[in-house]
TORTI-287235 format. One line per 8 residues: number of its first residue (from 1); for each residue x, y, z of N, C-alpha, C. Coordinates in pm, whole numbers, always signed. Each point is the difference from the previous one (the first is absolute). Layout:
NUM	X/Y/Z/X/Y/Z/X/Y/Z ~ ... .
END
This chain:
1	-3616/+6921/-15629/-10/-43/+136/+33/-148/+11 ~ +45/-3/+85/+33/-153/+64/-90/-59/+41 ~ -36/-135/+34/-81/-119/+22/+70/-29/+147 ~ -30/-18/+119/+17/-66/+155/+8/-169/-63 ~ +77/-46/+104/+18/-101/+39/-92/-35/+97 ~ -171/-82/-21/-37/-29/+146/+35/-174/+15 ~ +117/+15/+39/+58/-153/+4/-11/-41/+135 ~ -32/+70/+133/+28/-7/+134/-105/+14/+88 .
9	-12/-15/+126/-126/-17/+100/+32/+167/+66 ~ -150/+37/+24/-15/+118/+49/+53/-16/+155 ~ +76/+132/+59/-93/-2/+143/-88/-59/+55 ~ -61/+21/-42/-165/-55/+59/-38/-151/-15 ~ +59/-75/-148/-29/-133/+30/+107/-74/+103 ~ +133/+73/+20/+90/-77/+68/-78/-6/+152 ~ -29/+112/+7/-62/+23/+158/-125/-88/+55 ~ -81/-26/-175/-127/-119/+51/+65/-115/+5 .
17	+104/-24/-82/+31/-123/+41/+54/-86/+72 ~ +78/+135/+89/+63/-23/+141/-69/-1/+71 ~ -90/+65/+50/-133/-19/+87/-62/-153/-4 ~ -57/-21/-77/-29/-174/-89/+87/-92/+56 ~ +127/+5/-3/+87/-31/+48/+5/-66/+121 ~ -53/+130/+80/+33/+21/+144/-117/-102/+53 ~ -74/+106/-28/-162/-95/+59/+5/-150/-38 ~ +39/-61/-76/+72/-180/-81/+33/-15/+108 .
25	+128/+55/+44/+135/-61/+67/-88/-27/+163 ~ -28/+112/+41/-99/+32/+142/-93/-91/+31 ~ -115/-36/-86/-47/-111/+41/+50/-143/-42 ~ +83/-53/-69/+66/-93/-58/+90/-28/+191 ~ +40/+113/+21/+88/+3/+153/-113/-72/+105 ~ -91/+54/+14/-117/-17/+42/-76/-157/+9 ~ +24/+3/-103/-20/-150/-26/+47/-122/+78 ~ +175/+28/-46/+64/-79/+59/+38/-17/+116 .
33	-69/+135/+48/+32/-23/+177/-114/-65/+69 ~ -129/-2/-44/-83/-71/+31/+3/-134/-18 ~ +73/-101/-105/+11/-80/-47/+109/-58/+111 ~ +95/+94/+36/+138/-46/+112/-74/-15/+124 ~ -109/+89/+30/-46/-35/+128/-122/-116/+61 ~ -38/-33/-156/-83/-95/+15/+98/-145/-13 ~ +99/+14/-6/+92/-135/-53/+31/-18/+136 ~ +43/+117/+80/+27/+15/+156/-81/-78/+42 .
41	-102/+70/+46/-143/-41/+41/-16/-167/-21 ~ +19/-84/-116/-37/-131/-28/+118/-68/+74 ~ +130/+67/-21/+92/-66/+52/+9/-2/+176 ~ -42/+91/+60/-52/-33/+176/-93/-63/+11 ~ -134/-7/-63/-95/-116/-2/+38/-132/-12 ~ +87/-10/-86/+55/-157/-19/+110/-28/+130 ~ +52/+81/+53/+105/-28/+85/-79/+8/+119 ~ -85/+46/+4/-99/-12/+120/-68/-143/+14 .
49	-36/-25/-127/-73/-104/+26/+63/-164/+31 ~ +125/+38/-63/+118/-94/+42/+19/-29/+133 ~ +16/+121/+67/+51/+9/+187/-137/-36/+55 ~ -131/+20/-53/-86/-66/+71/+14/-142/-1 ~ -41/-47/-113/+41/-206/-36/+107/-21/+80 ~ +107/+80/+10/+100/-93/+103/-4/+37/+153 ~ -80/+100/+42/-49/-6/+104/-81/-83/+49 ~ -132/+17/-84/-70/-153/+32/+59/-168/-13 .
57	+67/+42/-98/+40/-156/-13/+137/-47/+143 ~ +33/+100/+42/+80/+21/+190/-68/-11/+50 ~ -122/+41/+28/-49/+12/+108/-103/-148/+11 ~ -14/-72/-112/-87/-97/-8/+78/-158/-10 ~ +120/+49/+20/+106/-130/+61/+1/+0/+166 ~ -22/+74/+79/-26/+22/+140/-101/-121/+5 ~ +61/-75/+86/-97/-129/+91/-82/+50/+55 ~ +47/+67/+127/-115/+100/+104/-62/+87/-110 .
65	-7/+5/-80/-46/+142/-34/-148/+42/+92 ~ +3/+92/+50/-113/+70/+98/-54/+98/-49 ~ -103/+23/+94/-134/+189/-39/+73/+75/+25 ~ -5/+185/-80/+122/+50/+69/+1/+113/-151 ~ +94/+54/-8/+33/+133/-60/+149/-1/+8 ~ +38/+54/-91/+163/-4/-9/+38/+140/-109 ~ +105/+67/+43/+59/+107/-139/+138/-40/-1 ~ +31/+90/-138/+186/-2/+53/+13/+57/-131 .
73	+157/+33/-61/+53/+13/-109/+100/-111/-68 ~ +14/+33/-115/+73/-87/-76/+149/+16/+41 ~ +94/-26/-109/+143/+0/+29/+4/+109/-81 ~ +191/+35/-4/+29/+159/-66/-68/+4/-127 ~ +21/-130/-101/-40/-14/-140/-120/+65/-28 ~ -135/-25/+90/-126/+24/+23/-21/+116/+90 ~ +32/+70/+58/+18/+105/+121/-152/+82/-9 ~ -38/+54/-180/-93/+64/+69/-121/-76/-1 .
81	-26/-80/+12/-147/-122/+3/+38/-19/+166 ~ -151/+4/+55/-25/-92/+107/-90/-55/-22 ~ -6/-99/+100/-129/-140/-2/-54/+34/+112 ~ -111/-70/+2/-84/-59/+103/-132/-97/+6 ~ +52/-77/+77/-96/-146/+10/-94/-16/+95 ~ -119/-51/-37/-101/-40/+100/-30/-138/-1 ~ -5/-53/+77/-43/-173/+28/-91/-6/+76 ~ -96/-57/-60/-145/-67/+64/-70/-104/-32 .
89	-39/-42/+113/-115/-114/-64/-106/+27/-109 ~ -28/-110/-75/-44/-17/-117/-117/-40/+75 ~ -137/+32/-75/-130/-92/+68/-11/-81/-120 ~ -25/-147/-1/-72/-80/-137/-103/+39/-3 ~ -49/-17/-132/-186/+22/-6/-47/-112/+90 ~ -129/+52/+22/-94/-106/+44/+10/-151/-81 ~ -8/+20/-143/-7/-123/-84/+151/-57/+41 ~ +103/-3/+66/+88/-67/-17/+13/-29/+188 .
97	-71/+19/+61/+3/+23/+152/+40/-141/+5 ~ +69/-56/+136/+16/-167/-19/+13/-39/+177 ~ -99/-77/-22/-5/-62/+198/+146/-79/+31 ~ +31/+83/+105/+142/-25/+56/-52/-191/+66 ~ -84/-18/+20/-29/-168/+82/+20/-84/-124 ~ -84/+68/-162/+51/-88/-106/+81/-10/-66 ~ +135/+104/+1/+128/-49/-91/+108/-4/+118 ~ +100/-17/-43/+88/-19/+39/+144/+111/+18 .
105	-50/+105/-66/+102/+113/-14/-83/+125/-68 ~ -3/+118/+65/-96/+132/-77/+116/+73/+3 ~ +12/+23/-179/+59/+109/+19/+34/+173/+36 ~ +74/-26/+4/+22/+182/+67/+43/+99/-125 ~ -69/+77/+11/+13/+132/-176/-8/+121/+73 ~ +121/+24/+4/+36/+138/+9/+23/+125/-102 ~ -10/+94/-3/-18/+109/-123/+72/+103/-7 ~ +123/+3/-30/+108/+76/+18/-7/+130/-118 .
113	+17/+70/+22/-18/+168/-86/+100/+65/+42 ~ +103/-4/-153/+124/+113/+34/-23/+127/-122 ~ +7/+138/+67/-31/+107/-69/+158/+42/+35 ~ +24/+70/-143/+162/+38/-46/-50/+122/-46 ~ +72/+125/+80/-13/+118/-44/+108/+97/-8 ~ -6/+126/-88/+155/+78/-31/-73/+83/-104 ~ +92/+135/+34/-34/+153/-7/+74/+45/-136 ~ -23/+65/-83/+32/-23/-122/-68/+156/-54 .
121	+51/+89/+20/-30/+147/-60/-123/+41/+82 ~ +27/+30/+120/-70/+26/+135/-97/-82/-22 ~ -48/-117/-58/-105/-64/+48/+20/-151/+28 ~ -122/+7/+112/+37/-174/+63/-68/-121/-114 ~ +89/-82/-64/-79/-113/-55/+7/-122/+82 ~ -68/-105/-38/-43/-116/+90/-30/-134/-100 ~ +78/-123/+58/-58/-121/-81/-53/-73/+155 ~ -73/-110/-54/-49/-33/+105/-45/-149/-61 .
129	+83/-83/+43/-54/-157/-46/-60/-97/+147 ~ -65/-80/-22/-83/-56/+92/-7/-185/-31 ~ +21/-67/+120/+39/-129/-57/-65/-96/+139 ~ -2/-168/-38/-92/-39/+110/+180/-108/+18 ~ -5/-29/+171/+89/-78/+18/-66/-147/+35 ~ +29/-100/-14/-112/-146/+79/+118/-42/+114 ~ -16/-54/+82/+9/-59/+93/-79/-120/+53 ~ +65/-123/+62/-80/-122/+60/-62/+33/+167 .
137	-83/-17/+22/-4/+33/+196/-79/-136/-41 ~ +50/-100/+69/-37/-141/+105/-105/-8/+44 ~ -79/-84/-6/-189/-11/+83/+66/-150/+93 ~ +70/-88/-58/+20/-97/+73/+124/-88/+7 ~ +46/-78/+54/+120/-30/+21/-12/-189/-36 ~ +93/-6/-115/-59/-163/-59/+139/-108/+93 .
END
């Protein structure tokens, strides 16, 4: 009688090891799509938070700047972000309160809040930065 050759992989191990395989490849896929969508995700946060700073930093070159509410959108570059700004008076604390008869100029602090928001795999995200503007208002005329 002759002696076999078992030099080769059964059926059966080729088939576990394609399976092995599979399930590797599947979550390895898995992986990296989570990893792409969180890179997404950081990269609209940062571009959000950009269009806010230069919103505020527009809107806080305004002389008049006034109380009030404002929206709008960006340009094509930016299309799906919108803004929106609120301007209000600032109260000082008590500890910094200052009698308009004893100085010569009180300033004016206004509190400008621009929230930047955009939709990103059906859901709404939001940045929202908040900033104080000063202004001079006059008590007396030298």
């Amino acid at each position: 009688m002759k002696k076999l050759n078992n030099s080769g992989f059964t059926l059966l191990e080729v088939m576990v090891a394609i399976t092995i395989l599979g399930i590797t490849l599947v979550i390895t896929m898995q992986l990296f799509g989570g990893a792409l969508s969180s890179v997404s995700l950081s990269r609209h946060y940062t571009e959000a938070v950009f269009l806010a700073r230069h919103k505020i930093e527009e809107l806080g070159l305004d002389e008049n700047l006034s109380e009030g509410n404002s929206e709008g959108a960006f340009d094509e570059e930016y299309e799906a972000y919108k803004w929106e700004a609120q301007i209000a008076p600032y109260e000082l604390p008590a500890s910094v309160k200052l009698d308009p008869e004893k100085v010569k100029a009180i300033p004016q602090v206004m509190q400008i809040k621009v929230m930047v928001s955009w939709r990103e795999k059906g859901r709404k995200h939001k940045v929202e930065l908040v900033t104080l503007n000063t202004g001079i208002h006059k008590t007396q005329v030298f």
